[in-house]
C-alpha positions in Angstrom: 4.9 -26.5 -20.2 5.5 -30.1 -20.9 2.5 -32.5 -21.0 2.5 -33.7 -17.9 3.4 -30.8 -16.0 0.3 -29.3 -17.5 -1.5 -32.0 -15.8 -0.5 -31.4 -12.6 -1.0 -27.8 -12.8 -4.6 -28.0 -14.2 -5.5 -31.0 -11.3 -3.5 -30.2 -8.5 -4.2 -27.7 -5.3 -2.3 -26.3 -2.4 -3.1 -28.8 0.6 -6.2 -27.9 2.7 -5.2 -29.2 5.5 -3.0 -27.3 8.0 0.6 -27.8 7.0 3.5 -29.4 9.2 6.5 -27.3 10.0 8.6 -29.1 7.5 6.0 -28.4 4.7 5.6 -24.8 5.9 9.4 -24.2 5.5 9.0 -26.2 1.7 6.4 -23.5 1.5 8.4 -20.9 2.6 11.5 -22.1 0.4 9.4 -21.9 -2.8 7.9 -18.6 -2.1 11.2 -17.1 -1.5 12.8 -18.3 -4.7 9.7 -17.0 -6.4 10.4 -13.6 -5.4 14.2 -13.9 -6.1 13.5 -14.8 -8.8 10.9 -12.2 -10.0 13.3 -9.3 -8.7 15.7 -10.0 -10.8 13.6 -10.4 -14.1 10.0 -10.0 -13.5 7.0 -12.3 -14.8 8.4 -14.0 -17.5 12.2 -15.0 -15.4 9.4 -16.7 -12.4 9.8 -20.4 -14.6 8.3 -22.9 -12.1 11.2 -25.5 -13.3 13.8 -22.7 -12.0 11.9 -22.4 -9.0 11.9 -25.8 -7.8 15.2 -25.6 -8.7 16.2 -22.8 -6.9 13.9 -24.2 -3.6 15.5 -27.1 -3.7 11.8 -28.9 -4.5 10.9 -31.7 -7.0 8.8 -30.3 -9.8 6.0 -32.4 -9.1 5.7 -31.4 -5.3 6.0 -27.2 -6.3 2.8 -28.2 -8.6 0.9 -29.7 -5.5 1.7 -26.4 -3.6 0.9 -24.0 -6.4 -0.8 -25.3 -9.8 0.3 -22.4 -11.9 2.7 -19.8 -11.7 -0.4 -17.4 -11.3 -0.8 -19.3 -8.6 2.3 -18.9 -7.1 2.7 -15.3 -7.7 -0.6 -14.1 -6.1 0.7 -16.2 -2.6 4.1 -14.1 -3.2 2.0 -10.9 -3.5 0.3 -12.3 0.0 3.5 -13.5 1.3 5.0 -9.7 0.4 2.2 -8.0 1.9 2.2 -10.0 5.3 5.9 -9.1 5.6 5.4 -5.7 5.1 2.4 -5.8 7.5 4.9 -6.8 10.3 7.3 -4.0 9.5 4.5 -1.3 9.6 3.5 -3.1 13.1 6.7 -2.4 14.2 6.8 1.4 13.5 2.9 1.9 13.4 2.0 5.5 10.9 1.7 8.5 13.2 -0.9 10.7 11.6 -3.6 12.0 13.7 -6.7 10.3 12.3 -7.4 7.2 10.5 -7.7 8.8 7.1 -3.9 10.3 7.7 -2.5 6.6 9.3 -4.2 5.0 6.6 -2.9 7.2 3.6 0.8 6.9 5.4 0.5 3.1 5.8 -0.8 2.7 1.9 2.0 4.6 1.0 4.6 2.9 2.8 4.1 -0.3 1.7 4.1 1.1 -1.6 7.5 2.6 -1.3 8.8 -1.0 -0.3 7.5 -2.3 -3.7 8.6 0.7 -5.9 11.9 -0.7 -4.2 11.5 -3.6 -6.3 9.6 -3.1 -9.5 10.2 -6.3 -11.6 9.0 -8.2 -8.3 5.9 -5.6 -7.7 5.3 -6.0 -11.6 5.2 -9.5 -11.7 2.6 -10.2 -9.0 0.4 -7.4 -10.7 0.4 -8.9 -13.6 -0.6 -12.7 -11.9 -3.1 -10.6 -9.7 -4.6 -9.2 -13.0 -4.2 -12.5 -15.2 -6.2 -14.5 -12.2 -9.0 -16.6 -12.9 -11.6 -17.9 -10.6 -9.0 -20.9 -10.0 -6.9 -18.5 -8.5 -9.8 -17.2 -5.9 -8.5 -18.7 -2.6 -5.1 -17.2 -3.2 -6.9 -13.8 -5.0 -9.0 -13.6 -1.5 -5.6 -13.7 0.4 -4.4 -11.0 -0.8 -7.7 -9.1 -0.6 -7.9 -10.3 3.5 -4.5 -9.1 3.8 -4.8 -5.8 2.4 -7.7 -5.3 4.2 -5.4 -6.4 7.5 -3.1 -4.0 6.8 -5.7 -0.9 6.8 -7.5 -2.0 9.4 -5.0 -2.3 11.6 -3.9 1.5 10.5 -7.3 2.5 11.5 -7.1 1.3 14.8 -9.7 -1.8 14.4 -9.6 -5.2 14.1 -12.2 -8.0 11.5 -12.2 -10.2 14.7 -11.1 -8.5 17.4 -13.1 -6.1 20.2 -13.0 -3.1 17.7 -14.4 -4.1 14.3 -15.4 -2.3 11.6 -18.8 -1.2 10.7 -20.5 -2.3 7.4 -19.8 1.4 6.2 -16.2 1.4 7.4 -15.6 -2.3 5.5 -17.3 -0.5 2.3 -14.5 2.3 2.5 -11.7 -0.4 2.7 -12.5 -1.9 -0.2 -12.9 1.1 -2.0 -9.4 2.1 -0.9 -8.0 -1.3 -1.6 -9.1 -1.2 -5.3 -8.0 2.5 -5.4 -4.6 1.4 -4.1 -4.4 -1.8 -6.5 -5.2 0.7 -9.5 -2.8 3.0 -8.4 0.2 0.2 -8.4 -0.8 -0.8 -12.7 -0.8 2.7 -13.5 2.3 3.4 -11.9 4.2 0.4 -12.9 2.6 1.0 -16.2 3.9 4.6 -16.5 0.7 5.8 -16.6 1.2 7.5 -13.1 4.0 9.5 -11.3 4.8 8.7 -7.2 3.0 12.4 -6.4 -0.5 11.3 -8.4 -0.6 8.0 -6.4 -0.1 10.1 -2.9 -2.5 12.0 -4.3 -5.4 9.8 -5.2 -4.3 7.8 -2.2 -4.7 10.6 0.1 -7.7 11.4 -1.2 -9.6 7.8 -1.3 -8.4 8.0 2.2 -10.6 10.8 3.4 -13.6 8.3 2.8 -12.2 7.1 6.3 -13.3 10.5 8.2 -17.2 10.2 6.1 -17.5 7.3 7.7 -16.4 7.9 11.1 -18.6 11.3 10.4 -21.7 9.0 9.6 -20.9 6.9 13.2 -21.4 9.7 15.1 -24.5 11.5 13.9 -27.6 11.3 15.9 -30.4 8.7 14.5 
């Protein structure tokens, strides 16, 4: 990275402040090239040059919106996940309890990003190399995931039907579960069937839970 693209990246952040509808679409133009970008060769083909490039962005402005390409990847992996979130919404899992939804959900969305392994591979990878730099976008993904389950299980972080503390313990365990499961897979480590199956199976936390809710005091 030259000198003073360095600098920006070390100095620079995404803007705090809520952004207007022509930055949004900037935003929006930047993340998709990222992903284009990454589908066709993975980590190492996201270059941020080629990306404000293919956005259509000066370099310098891409740096104020992401500092790194970590950076930039993890808000892809968000970006990913909140699209996929809207396609589950529109064909919601049909299983019979939460632990079944749940498992179904977890595995759809992983289906959509076994559809595309050099993209899933590259935000892994930024996911894994993350730093404490990275947290706000790191966090995104986390509240996103968690989205995504919750709204399998029927309940909502802010809405009339929220989780208990013992039901927002089992998420996370799942989350992590379902993270591990994508770096061993796309590191060959896994097949498809041991991912349903550890997937189904972190899953069933879900009905402890729900068990736990409903015994007497």
């Amino acid at each position: 990275m030259p000198a003073e693209s360095k600098t920006e990246a070390t100095t620079a952040r995404p803007p705090s402040s809520p952004l207007t509808e022509r930055q949004e679409a900037r935003r929006r133009r930047i993340l998709h090239a990222s992903a284009q970008l990454a589908s066709r060769g993975g980590f190492d083909a996201v270059q941020m040059r080629e990306v404000a490039e293919s956005s259509q962005v000066a370099l310098g402005t891409l740096y104020r919106y992401f500092p790194s390409k970590v950076h930039l990847l993890v808000a892809t992996m968000q970006d990913q996940l909140e699209q996929m979130h809207g396609t589950l919404r529109k064909k919601p899992p049909a299983g019979d309890t939460a632990a079944e939804r749940v498992a179904e959900t977890l595995m759809r969305a992983f289906r959509a990003l076994q559809r595309e392994p050099h993209l899933a591979d590259a935000m892994v990878r930024a996911l894994t190399f993350a730093d404490r730099s990275v947290s706000p976008e790191v966090d995104q993904v986390s509240r996103q995931t968690t989205a995504i389950i919750l709204d399998a299980m029927g309940l909502d972080a802010s809405g009339p039907q929220r989780p208990t503390p013992e039901q927002l313990s089992a998420v996370r365990v799942i989350e992590h579960t379902w993270h591990s499961a994508l770096i061993t897979w796309l590191s060959g480590r896994a097949s498809i069937a041991q991912v349903k199956i550890d997937i189904e199976t972190v899953c069933r936390l879900i009905d402890l839970t729900e068990t736990e809710a409903g015994a007497p005091e």
